[in-house]
N, CA, C and O atoms as a GROMACS GRO file, in nm:
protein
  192
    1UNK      N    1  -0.193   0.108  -3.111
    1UNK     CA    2  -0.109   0.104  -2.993
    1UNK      C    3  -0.191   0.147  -2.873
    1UNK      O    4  -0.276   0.236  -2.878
    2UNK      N    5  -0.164   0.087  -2.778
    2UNK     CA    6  -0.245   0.128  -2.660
    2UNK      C    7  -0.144   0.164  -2.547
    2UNK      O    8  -0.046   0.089  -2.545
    3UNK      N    9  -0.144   0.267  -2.449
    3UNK     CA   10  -0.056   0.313  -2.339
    3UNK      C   11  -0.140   0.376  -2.205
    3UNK      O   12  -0.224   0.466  -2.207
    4UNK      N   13  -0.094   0.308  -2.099
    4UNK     CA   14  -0.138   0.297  -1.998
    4UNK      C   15  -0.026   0.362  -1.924
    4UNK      O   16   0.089   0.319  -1.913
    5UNK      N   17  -0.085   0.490  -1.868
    5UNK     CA   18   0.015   0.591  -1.743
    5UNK      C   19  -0.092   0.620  -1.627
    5UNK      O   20  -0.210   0.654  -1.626
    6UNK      N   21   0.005   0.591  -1.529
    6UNK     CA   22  -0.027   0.622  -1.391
    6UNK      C   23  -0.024   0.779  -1.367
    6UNK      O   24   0.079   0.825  -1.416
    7UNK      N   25  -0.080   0.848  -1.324
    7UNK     CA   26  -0.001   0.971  -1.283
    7UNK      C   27  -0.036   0.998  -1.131
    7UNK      O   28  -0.152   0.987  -1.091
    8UNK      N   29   0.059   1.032  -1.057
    8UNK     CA   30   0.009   1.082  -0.900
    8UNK      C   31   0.055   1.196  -0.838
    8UNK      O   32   0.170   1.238  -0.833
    9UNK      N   33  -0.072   1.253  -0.778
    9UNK     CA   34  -0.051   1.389  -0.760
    9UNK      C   35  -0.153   1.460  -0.678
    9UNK      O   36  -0.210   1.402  -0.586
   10UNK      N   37  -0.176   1.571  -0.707
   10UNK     CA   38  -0.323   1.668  -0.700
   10UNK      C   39  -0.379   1.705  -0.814
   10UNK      O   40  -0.341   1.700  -0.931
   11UNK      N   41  -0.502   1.754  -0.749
   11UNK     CA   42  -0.564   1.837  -0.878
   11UNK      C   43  -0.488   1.888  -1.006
   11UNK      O   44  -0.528   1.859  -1.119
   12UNK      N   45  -0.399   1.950  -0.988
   12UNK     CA   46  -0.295   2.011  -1.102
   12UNK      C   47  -0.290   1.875  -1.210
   12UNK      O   48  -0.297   1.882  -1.333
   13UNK      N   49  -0.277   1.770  -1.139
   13UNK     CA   50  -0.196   1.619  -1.229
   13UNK      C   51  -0.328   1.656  -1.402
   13UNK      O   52  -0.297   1.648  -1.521
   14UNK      N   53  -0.458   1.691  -1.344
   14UNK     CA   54  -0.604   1.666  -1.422
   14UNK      C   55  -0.518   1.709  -1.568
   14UNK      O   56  -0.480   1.636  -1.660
   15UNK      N   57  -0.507   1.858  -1.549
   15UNK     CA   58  -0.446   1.905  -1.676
   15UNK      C   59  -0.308   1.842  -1.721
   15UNK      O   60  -0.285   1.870  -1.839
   16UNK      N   61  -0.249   1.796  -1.686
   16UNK     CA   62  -0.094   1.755  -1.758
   16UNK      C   63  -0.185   1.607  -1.790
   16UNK      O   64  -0.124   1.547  -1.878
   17UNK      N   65  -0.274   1.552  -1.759
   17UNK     CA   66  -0.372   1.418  -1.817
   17UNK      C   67  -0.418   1.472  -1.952
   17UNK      O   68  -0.409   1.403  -2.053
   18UNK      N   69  -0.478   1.619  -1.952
   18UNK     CA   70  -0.536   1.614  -2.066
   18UNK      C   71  -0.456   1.669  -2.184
   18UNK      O   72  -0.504   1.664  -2.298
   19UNK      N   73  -0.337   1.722  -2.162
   19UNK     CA   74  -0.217   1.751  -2.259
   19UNK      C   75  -0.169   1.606  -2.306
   19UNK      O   76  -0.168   1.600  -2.429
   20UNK      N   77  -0.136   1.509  -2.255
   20UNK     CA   78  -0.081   1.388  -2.287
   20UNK      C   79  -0.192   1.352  -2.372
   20UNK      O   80  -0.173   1.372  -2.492
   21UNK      N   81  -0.338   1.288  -2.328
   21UNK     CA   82  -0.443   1.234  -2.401
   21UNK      C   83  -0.454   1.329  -2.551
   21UNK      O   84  -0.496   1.293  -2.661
   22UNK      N   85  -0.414   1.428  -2.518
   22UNK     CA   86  -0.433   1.498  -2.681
   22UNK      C   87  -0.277   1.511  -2.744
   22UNK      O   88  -0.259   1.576  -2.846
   23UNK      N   89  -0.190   1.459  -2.688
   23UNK     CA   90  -0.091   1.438  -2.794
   23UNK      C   91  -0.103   1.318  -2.879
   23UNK      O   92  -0.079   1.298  -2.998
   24UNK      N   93  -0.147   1.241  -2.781
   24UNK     CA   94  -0.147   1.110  -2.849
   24UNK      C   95  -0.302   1.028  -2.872
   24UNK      O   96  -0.338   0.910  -2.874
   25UNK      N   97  -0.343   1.106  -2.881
   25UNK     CA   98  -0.492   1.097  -2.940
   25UNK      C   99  -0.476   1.018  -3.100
   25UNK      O  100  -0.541   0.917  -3.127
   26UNK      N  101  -0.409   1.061  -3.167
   26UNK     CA  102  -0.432   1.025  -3.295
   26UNK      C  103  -0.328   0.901  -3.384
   26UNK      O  104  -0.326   0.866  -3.502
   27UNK      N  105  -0.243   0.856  -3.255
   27UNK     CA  106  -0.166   0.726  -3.249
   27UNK      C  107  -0.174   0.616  -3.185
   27UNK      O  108  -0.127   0.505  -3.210
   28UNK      N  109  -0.263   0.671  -3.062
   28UNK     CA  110  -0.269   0.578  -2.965
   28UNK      C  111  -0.446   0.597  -2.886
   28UNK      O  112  -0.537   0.680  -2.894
   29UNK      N  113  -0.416   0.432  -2.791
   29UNK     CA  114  -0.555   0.453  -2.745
   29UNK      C  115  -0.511   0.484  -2.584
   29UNK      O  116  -0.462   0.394  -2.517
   30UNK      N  117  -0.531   0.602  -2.536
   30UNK     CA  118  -0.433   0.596  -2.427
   30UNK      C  119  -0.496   0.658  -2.288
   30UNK      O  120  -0.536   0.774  -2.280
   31UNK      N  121  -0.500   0.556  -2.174
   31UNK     CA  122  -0.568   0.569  -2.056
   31UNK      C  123  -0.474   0.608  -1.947
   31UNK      O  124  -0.356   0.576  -1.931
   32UNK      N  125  -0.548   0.681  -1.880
   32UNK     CA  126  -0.494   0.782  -1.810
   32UNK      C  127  -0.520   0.797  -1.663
   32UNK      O  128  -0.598   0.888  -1.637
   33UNK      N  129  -0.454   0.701  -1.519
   33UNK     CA  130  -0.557   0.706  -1.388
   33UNK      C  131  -0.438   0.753  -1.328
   33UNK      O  132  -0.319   0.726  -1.337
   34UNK      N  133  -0.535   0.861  -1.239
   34UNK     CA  134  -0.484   0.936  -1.173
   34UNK      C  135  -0.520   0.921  -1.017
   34UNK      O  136  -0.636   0.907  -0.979
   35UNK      N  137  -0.420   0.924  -0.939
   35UNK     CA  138  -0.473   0.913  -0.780
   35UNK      C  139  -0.360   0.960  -0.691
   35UNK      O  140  -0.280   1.045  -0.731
   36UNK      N  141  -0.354   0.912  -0.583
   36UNK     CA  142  -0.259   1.032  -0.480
   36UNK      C  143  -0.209   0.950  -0.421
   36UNK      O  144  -0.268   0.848  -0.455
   37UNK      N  145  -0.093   0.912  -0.311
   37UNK     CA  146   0.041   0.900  -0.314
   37UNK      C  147  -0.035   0.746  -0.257
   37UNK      O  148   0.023   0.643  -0.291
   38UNK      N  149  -0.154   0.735  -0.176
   38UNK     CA  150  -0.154   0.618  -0.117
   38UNK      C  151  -0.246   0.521  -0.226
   38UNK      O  152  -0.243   0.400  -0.204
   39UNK      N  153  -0.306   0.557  -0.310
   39UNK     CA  154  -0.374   0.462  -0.400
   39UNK      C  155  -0.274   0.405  -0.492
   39UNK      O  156  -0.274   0.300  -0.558
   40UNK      N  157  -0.178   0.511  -0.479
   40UNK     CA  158  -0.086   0.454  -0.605
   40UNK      C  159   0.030   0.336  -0.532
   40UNK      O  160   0.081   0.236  -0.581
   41UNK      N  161   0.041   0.384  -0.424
   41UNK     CA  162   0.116   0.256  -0.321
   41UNK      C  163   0.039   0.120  -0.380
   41UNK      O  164   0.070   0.030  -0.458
   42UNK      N  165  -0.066   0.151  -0.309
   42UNK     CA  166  -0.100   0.031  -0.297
   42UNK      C  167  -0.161  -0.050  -0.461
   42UNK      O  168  -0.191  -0.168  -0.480
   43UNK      N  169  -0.161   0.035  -0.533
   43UNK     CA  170  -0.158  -0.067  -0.714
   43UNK      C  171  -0.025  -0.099  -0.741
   43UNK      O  172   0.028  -0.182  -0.815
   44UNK      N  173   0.010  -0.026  -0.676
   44UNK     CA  174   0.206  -0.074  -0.726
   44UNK      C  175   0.238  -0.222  -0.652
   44UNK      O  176   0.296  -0.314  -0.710
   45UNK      N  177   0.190  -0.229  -0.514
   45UNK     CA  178   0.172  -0.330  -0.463
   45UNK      C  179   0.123  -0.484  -0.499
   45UNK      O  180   0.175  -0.594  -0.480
   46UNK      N  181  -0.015  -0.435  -0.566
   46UNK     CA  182  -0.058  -0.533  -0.654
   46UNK      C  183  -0.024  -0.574  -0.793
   46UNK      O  184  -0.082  -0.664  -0.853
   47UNK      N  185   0.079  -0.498  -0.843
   47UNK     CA  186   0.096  -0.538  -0.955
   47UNK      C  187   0.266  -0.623  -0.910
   47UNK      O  188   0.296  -0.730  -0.962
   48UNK      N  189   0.325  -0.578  -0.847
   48UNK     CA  190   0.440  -0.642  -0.798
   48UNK      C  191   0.432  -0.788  -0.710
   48UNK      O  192   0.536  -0.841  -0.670
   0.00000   0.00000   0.00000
């Protein structure tokens, strides 16, 4: 299974990235991009 999460935030977001990647470390292959309120605008943009 593979799972793809956005997360957006600050610095803080880093660690709640690496709690998720180690829950699901051993079910899944699971990527994790993180960026801040205007990068994430604008991928939301492009994917819509």
């Amino acid at each position: 299974a593979k799972i793809d999460i956005l997360l957006v935030g600050d610095v803080t977001v880093g660690y709640l990235a690496d709690t998720v990647q180690k829950l699901f470390a051993n079910i899944a292959e699971v990527t994790i991009t993180i960026s801040d309120t205007k990068e994430a605008a604008a991928l939301l943009d492009d994917c819509i």
